[in-house]
C-alpha positions as a LaTeX table, in Angstrom:
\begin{tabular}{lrrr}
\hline
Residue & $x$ (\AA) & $y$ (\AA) & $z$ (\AA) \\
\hline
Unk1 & $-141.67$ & $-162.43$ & $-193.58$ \\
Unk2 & $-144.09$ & $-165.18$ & $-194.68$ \\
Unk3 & $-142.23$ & $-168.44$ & $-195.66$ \\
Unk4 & $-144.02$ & $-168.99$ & $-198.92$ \\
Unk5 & $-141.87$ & $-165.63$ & $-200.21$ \\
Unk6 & $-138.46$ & $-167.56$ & $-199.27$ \\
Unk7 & $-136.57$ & $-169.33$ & $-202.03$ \\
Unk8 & $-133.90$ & $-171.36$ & $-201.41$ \\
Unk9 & $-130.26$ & $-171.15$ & $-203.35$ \\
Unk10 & $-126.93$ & $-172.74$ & $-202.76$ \\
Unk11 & $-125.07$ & $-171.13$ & $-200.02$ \\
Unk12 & $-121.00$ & $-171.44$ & $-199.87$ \\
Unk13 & $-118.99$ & $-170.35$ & $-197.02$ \\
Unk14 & $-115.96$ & $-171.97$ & $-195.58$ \\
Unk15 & $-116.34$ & $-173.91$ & $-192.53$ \\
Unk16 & $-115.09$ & $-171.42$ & $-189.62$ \\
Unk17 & $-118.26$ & $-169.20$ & $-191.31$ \\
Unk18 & $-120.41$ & $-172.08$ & $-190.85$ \\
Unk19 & $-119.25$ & $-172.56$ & $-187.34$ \\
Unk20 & $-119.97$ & $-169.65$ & $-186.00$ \\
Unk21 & $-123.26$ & $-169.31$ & $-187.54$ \\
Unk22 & $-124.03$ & $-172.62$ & $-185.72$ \\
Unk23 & $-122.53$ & $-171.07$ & $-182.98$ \\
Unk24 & $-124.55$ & $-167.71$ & $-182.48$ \\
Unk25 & $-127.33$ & $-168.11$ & $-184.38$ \\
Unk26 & $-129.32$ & $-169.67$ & $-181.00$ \\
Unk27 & $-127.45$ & $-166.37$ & $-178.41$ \\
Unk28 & $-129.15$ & $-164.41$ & $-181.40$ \\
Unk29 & $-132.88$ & $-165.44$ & $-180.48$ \\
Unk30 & $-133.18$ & $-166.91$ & $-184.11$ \\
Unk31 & $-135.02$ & $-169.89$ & $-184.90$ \\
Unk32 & $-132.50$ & $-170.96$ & $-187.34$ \\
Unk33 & $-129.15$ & $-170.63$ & $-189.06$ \\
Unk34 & $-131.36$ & $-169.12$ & $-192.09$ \\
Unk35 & $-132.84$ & $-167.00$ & $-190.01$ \\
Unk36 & $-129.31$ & $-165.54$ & $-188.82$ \\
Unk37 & $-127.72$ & $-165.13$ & $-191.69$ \\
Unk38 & $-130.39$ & $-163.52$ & $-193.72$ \\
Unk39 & $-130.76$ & $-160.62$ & $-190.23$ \\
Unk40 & $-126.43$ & $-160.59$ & $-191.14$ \\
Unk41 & $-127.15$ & $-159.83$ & $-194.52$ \\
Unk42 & $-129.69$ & $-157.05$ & $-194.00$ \\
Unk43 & $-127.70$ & $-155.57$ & $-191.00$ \\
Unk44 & $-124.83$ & $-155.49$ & $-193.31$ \\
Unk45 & $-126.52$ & $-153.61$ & $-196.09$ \\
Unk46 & $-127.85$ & $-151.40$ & $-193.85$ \\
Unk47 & $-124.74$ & $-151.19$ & $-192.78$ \\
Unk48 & $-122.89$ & $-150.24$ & $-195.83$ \\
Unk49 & $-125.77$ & $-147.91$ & $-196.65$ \\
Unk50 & $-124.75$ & $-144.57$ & $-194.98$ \\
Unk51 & $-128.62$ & $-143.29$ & $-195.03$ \\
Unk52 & $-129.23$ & $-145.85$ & $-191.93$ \\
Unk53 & $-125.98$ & $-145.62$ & $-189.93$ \\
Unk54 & $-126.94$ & $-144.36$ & $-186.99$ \\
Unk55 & $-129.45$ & $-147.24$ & $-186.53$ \\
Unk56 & $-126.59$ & $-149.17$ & $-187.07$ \\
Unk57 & $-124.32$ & $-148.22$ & $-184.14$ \\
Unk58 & $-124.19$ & $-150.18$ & $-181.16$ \\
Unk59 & $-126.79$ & $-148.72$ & $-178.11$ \\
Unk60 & $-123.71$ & $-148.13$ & $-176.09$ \\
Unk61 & $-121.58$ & $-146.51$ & $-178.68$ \\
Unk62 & $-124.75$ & $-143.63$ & $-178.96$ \\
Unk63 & $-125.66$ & $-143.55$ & $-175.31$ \\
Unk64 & $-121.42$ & $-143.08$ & $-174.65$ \\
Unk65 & $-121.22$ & $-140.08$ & $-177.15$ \\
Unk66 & $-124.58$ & $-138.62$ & $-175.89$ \\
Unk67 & $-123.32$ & $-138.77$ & $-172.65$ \\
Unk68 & $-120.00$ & $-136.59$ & $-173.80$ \\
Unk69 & $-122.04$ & $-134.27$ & $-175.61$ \\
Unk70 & $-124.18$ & $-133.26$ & $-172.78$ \\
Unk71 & $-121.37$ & $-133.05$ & $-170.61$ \\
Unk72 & $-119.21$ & $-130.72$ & $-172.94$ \\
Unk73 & $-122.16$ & $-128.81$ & $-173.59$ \\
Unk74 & $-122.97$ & $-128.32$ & $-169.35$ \\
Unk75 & $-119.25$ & $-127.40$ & $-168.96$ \\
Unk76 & $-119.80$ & $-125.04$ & $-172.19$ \\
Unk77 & $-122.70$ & $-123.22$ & $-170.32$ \\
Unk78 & $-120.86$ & $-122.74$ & $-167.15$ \\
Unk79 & $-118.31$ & $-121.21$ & $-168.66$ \\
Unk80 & $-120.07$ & $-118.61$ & $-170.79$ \\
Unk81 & $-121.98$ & $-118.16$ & $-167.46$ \\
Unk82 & $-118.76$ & $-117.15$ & $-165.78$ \\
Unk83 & $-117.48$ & $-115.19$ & $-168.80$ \\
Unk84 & $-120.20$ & $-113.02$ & $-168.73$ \\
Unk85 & $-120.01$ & $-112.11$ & $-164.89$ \\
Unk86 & $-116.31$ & $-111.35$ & $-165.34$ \\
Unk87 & $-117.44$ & $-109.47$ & $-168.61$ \\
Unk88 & $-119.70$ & $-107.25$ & $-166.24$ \\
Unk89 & $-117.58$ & $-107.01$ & $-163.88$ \\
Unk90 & $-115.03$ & $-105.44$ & $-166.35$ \\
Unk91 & $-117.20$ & $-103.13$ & $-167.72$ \\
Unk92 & $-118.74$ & $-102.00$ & $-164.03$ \\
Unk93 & $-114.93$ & $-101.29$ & $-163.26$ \\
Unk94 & $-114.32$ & $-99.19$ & $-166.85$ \\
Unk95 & $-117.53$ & $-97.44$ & $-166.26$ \\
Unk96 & $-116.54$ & $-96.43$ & $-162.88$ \\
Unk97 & $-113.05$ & $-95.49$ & $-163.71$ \\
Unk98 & $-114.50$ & $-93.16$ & $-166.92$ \\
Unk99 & $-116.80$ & $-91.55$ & $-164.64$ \\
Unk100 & $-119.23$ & $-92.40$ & $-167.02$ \\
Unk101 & $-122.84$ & $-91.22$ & $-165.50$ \\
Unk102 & $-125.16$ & $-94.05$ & $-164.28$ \\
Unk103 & $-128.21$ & $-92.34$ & $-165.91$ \\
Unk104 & $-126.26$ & $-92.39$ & $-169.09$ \\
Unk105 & $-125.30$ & $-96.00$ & $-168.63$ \\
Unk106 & $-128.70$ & $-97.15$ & $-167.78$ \\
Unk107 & $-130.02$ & $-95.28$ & $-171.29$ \\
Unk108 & $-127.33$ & $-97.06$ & $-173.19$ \\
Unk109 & $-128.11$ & $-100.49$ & $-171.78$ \\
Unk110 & $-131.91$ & $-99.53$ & $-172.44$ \\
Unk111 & $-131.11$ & $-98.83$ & $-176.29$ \\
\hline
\end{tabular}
């Protein structure tokens, strides 16, 4: 933002605000207290805005979930994996036991 489109108003905030912006506003890379509290204020409307949450959410917080939801979803796949031998199995057993005829079987599976 260019500073000739700043304008300057009265600010009040108790003094435990005012210390920690004096406080953080330096670990925050910002060249000033102004600085910090007007990236607060946009952070916190973007905040409050649900269409802009997820850039919102902490880098840990997303890579944490993305790391469950690949996991679930591996452990999800195995298991349909092993579902569907024992499924085969089953059937190769019923077939057998039927006496159902292989050409028969192989048509059906064709189908």
């Amino acid at each position: 933002m260019a500073e000739e489109n700043k304008k300057k108003f009265p600010l009040w905030m108790r003094p435990e605000t005012q210390r920690q912006v004096k406080e953080w506003y330096q670990k925050d890379n910002c060249g000033s207290q102004s600085e910090f509290i007007e990236k607060a204020i946009l952070f916190y409307c973007g905040y409050i805005s649900t269409e802009n949450s997820m850039k919102f959410l902490p880098t840990a917080l997303t890579s944490a979930m993305a790391g469950v939801v690949e996991s679930t979803e591996n452990r999800m796949a195995r298991l349909l994996f092993k579902l569907a031998v024992e499924m085969s199995m089953m059937m190769n057993i019923i077939a057998s036991n039927a006496e159902v005829d292989e050409t028969l079987l192989a048509g059906q599976v064709r189908q």
